[in-house]
C-alpha positions in Angstrom: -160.6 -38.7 112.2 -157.2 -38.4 114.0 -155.2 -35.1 114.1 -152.2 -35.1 112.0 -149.9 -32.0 111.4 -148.7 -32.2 107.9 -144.9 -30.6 108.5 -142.7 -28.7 105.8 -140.9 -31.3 104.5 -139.2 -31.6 100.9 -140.6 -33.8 98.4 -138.0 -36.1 96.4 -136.0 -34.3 93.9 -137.4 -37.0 91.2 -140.0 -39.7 90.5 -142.9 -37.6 90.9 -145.8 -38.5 88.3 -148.1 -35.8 88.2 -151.8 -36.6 89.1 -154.0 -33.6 88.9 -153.0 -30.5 86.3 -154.3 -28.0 89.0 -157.5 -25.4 89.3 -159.1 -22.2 90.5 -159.8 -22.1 94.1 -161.0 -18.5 94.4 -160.7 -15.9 92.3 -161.6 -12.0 94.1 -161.0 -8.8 92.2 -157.4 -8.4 94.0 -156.7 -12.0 95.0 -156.2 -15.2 93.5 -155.2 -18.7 94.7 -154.9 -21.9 92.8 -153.9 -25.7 92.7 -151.2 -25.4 90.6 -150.5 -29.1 90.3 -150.6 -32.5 92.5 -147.8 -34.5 91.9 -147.6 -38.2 93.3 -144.3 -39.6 94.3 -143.5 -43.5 96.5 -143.5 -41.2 99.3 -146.1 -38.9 99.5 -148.0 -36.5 97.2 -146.9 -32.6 96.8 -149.6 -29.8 96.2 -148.7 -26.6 94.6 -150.0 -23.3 95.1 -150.4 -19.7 93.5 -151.2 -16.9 95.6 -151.5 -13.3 93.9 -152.6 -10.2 95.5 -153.3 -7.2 94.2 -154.2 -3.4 94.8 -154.2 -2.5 98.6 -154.8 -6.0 99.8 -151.1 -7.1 98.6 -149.9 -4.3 100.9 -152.1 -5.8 103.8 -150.7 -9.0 102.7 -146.7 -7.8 103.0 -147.5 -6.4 106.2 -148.9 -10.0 107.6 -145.9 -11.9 106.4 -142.9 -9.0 107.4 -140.0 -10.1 109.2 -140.4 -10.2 113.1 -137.6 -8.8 114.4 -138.4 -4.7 115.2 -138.4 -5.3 119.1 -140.4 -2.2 119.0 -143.0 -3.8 117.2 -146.2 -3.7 119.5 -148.4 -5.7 117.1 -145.6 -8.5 116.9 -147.9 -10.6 114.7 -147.8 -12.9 111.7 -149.7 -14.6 108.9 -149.9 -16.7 106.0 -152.3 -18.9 104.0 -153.9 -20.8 105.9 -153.8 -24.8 104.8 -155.8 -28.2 106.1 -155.6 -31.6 104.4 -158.3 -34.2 105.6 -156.7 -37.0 103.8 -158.4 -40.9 105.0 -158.4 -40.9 108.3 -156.0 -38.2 108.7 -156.4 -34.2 109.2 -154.9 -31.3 110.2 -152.5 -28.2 109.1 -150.1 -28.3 106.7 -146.5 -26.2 106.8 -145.7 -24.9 103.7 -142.8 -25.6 102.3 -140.7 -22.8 100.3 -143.6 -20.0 100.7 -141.0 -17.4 99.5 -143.0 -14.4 98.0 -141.3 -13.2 94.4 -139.5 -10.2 95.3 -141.0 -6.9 94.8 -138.7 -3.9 94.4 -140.7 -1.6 95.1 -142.8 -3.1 97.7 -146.2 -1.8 96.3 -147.2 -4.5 93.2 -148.8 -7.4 93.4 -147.6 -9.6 96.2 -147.1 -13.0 94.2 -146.1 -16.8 96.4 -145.8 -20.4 95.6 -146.5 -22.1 98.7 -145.9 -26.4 98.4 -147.5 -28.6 100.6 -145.5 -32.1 100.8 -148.6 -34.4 102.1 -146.5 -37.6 103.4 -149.2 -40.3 101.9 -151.2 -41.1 98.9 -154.9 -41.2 100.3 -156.5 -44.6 99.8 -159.8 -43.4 98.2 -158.1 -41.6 95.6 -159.2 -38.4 97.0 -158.4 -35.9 99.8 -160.4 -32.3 101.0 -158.4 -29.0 100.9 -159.8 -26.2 103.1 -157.9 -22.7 102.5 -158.2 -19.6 104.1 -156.3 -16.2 105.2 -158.8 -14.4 107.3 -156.2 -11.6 108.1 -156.6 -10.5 104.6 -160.2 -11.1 103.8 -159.6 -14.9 102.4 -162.7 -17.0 103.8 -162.9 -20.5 104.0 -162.9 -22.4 101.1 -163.1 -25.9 100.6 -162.7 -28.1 97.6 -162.4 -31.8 97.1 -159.6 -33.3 94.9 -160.3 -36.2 93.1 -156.5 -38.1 92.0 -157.8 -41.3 91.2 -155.9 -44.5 91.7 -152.1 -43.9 93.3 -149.9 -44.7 90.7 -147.5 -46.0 92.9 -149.9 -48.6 94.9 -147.3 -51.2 95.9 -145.6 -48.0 98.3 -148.7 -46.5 99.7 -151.0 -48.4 102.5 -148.0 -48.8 105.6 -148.2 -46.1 108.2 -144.4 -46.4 108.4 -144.4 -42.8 105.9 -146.7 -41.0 107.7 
């Protein structure tokens, strides 16, 4: 299997055809993440996320993703879900695109995100494997294998001129 970095890229605007309604990945007493949906466009495909956190794993959370710019800041560190697509013969990270949490006025309830991961081909076996994790905040690996089907654009996919 090659390496590929999957970068933060926007999917098209319109076209999509969605292939796969979503599902649970993990489900904690203060943290949930699903598949929201997998939508297929002539491009590429485009997973959506939900992330909620609750309780004092949400504050943990806030802290991990906080803006870096205190120069004071001894533990100058970030985080953030951790995704990897194995995709044919293809795998690696994938950038999130548009992982802005909903605002919290407060800063103390439930830390809530949508990450979308744009995923620049259709795999060829109708089927890719998602492995997510966040082990900053207690999120072990989990890994789950989504079954598409068929693209429903197979004139488009099969050149390596998209990826």
């Amino acid at each position: 299997m090659r390496r590929h970095r999957w970068p933060a890229l926007a999917p098209p605007t319109t076209g999509g055809i969605a292939v796969h309604a979503g599902m649970p990945i993990v489900a904690e007493k203060d943290l949930t993440l699903e598949l929201s949906a997998a939508t297929a466009f002539g491009s590429g495909l485009l997973l959506r996320f939900a992330l909620c956190v609750t309780g004092v794993r949400a504050d943990l959370v806030r802290y991990e993703t906080r803006p870096l710019t205190d120069a004071r800041d001894w533990s100058a560190q970030w985080s953030y879900l951790a995704v990897c697509i194995l995709s044919d013969d293809l795998g690696g990270p994938a950038d999130p695109f548009h992982s802005i949490p909903e605002p919290d006025p407060e800063g103390s309830g439930p830390y809530r995100t949508t990450p979308q991961y744009w995923i620049g081909t259709y795999p060829t076996t109708g089927s890719l494997t998602v492995i997510t994790s966040w082990p900053q905040v207690g999120l072990h690996p989990t890994s789950f294998t989504l079954t598409l089907g068929p693209s429903p654009f197979p004139t488009t996919f099969g050149s390596d001129a998209h990826r």
